[in-house]
C-alpha positions in Angstrom: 18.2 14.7 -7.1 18.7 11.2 -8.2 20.4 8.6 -6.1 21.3 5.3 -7.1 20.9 3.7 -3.9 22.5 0.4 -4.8 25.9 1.6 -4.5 25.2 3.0 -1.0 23.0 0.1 0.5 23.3 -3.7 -0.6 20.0 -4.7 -2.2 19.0 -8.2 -3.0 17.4 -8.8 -6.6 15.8 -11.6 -6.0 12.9 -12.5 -2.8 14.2 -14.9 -0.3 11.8 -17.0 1.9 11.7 -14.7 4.9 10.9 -11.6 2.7 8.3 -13.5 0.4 6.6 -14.6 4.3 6.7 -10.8 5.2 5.1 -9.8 2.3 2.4 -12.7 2.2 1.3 -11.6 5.7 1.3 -7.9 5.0 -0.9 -8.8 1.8 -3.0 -10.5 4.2 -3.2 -7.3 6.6 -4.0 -4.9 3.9 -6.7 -7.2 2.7 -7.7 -7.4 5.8 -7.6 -4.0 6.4 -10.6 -3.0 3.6 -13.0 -5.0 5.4 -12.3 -2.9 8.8 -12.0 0.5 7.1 -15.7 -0.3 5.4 -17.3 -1.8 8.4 -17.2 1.6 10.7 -18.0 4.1 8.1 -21.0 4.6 9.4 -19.8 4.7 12.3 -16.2 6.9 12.0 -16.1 9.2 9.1 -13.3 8.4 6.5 -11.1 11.0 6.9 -11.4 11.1 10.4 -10.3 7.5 10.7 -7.0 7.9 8.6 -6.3 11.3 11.0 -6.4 8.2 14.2 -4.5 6.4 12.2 -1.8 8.4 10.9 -1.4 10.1 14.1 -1.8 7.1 16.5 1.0 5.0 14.8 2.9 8.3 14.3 3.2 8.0 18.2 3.8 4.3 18.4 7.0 4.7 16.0 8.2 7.9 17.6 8.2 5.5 20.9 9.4 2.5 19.3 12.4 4.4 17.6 13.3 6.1 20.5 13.3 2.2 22.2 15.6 1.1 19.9 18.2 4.3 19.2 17.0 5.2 15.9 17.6 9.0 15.5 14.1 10.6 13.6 15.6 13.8 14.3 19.0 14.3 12.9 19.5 16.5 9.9 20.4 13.9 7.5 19.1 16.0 3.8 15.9 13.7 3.7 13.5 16.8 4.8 12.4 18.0 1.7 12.1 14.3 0.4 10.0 13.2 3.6 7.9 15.7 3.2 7.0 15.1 -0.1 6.6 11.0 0.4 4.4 12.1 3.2 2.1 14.9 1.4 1.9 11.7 -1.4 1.0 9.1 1.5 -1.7 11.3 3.0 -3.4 12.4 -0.2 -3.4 8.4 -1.5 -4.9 7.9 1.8 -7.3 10.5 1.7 -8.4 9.1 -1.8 -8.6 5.5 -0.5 -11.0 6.4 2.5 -13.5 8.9 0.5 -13.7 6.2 -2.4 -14.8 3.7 -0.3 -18.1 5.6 0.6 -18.9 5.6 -3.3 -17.6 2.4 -4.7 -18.0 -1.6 -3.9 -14.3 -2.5 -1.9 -13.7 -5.3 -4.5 -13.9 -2.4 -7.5 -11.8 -0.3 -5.4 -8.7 -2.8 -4.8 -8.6 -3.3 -8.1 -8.2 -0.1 -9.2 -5.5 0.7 -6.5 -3.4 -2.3 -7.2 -2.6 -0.5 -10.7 0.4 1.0 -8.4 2.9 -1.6 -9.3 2.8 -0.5 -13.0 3.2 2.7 -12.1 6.8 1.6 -10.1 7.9 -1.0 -13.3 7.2 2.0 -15.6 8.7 5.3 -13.7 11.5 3.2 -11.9 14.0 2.1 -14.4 14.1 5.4 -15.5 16.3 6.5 -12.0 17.6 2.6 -11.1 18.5 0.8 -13.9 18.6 -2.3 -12.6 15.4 -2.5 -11.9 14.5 -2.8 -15.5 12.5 -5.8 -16.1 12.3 -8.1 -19.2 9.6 -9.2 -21.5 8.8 -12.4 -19.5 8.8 -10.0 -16.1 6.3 -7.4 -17.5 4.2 -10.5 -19.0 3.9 -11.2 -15.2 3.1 -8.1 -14.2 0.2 -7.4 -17.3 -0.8 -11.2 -16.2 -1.5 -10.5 -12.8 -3.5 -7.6 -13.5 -5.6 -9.3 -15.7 -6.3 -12.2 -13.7 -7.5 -9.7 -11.0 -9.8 -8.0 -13.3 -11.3 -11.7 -14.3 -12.0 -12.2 -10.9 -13.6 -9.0 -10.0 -15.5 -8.6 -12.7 -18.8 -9.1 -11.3 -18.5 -6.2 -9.0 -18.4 -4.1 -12.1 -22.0 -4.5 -12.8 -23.0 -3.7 -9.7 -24.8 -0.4 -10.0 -24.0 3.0 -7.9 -24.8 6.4 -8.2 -21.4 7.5 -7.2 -19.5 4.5 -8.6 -17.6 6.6 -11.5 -16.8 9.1 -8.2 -15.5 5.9 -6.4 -13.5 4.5 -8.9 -11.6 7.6 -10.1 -10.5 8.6 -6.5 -9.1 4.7 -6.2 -7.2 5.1 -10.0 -5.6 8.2 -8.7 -4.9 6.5 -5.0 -3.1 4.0 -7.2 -0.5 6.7 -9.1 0.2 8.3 -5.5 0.9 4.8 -4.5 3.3 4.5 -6.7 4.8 7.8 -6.9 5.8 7.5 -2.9 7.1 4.6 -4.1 9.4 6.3 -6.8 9.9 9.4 -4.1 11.1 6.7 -1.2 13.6 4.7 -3.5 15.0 7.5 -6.3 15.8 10.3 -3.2 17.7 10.3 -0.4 15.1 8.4 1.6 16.5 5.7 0.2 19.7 5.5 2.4 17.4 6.7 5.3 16.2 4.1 7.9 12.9 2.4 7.9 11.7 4.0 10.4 12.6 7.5 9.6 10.8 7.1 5.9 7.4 5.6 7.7 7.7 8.8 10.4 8.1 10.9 7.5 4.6 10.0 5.9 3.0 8.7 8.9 3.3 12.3 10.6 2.7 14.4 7.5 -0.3 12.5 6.3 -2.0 12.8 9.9 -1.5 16.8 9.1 -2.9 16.5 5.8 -5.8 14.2 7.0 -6.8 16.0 10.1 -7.4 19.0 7.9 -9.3 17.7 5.6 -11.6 16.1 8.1 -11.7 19.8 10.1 -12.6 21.7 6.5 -15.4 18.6 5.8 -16.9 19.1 9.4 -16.5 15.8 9.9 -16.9 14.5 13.4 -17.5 11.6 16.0 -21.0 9.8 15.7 -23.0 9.1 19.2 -21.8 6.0 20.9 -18.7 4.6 18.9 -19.3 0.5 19.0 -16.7 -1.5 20.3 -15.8 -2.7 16.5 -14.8 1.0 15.2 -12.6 0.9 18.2 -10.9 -2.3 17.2 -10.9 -1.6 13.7 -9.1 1.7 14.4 -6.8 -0.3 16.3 -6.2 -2.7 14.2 -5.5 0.1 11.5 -3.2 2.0 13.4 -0.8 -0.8 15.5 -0.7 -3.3 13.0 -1.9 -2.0 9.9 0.2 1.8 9.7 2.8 0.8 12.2 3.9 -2.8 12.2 3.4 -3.4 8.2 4.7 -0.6 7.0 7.6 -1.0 9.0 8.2 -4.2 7.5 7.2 -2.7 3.8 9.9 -0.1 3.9 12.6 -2.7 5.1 12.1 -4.6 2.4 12.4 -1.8 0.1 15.4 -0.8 1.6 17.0 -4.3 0.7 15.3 -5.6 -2.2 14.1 -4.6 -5.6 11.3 -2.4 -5.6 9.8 -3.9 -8.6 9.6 -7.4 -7.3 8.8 -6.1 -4.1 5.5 -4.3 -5.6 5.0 -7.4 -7.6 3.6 -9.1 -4.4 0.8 -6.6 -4.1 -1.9 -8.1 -6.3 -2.4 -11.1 -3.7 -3.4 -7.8 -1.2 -7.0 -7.9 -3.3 -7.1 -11.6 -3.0 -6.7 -12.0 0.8 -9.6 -8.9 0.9 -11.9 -10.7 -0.8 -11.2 -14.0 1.4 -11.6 -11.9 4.5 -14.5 -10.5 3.1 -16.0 -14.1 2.3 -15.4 -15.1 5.9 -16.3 -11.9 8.1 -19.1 -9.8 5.9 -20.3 -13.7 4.1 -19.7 -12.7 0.7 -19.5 -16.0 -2.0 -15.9 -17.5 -2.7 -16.2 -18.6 -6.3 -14.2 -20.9 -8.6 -12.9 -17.8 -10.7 -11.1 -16.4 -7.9 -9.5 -19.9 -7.5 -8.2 -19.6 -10.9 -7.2 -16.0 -10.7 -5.0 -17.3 -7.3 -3.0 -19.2 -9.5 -2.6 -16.7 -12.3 -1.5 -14.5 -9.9 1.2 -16.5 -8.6 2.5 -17.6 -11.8 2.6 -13.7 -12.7 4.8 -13.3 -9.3 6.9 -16.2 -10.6 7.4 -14.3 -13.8 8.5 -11.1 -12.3 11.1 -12.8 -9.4 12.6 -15.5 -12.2 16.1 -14.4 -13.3 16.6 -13.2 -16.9 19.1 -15.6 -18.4 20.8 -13.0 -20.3 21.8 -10.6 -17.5 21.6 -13.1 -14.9 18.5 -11.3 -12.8 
């Protein structure tokens, strides 16, 4: 069933400064976020740290919902369309964390961040009007390119694995996008924040939790005191907080644009990784900052013909 959620919630074309300082600092959290997932993988398995993940800030938003008089509960016709962003959610997910054993993190991210062409492709095909023009998809092909340019040398780096890796983050990418597609083009899209994230939150710790069972993953001896703030970290701020805020903007502004914002998500990674893990911070990814934000400029700049 297609919806065309515009004429049932009011959505803003164009990023306003609150919403481009939300998505800044969940770019900065999910950049953040590869260094923690990679630095307790020896430690937690993969699949075993989405499960605490999924499931822990499952909790948290059944709790902070019920706080706040948002009904997760009522029939509303999103069941079918939950479901299906969730079983998407979880298997992206599950892609993500067993990539991350086979590939460098930098080669990874850049792979994944293919996500917001799959939106600007499949998306005007349900909402119109969030078609972009020729200077907007310039953007968009722009910023992909400058973050190939400045991850470039991790493609040399040799791996056993690496074509194992990098497939699993390509197809992480399309699920990206297609919960994406499910959330805005279904009847999740007049659906609250918080109902969409329980949606996929609660179905992907299912999903996750089985895998890890029918891997035989399990605990190592002696969990450090970082795998237990990293899976913190993932699960309150990470699952819970930032995605709340990612489906709110959704809700209220164009998906396209929105998306847009996610190639500074590899950028922030690779700072965190240059402070925390002492990796190099070269002049190319200097440049490829500020090809990145001129491609965000392209995509949020209104189309003088149709006013956008």
């Amino acid at each position: 069933m297609k919806v065309e959620a515009s004429s049932q919630v009011l959505r803003r074309e164009h990023l306003d400064s609150p919403a481009v300082g939300i998505l800044l600092l969940c770019c900065a959290l999910w950049g953040l976020q590869q260094v923690a997932v990679k630095a307790i993988l020896d430690e937690v398995a993969p699949l075993l740290q989405g499960t605490v993940r999924s499931a822990g800030a499952a909790l948290l938003l059944w709790i902070w919902s019920a706080w706040r008089g948002v009904p997760l509960w009522r029939r509303d016709g999103t069941l079918g369309a939950g479901v299906l962003a969730g079983v998407l959610f979880g298997l992206e997910f599950a892609c993500i964390y067993l990539a991350l054993p086979h590939t460098q993190a930098s080669r990874l991210i850049v792979f994944l961040y293919l996500a917001p062409f799959v939106v600007a492709a499949t998306l005007p095909h349900f909402v119109p009007s969030e078609r972009l023009g020729g200077l907007q998809i310039a953007g968009l092909i722009g910023a992909f390119a400058a973050l190939a340019y400045a991850f470039q040398e991790g493609f040399a780096l040799p791996h056993s694995r690496q074509w194992l890796g990098d497939s699993l983050a390509i197809l992480a990418a399309v699920l990206w996008g297609l919960t994406t597609l499910v959330v805005r083009t279904t009847r999740l899209a007049l659906a609250t924040p918080e109902k969409t994230l329980f949606y996929q939150l609660a179905v992907s710790a299912v999903l996750l939790g089985v895998g890890s069972a029918l891997t035989g993953e399990s605990w190592s001896a002696g969990v450090s005191w970082l795998a237990w703030e990293s899976l913190a970290f993932q699960t309150i701020v990470v699952a819970f907080a930032s995605y709340l805020m990612w489906f709110w903007l959704l809700r209220h502004f164009s998906a396209t644009k929105v998306s847009a914002f996610s190639f500074l998500t590899p950028l922030f990674g690779l700072f965190f990784g240059s402070v925390l893990l002492h990796e190099r911070l070269t002049a190319r990814i200097l440049v490829a900052l500020l090809c990145i934000a001129a491609g965000i400029y392209l995509v949020n700049r209104k189309s003088p013909m149709s006013g956008r």
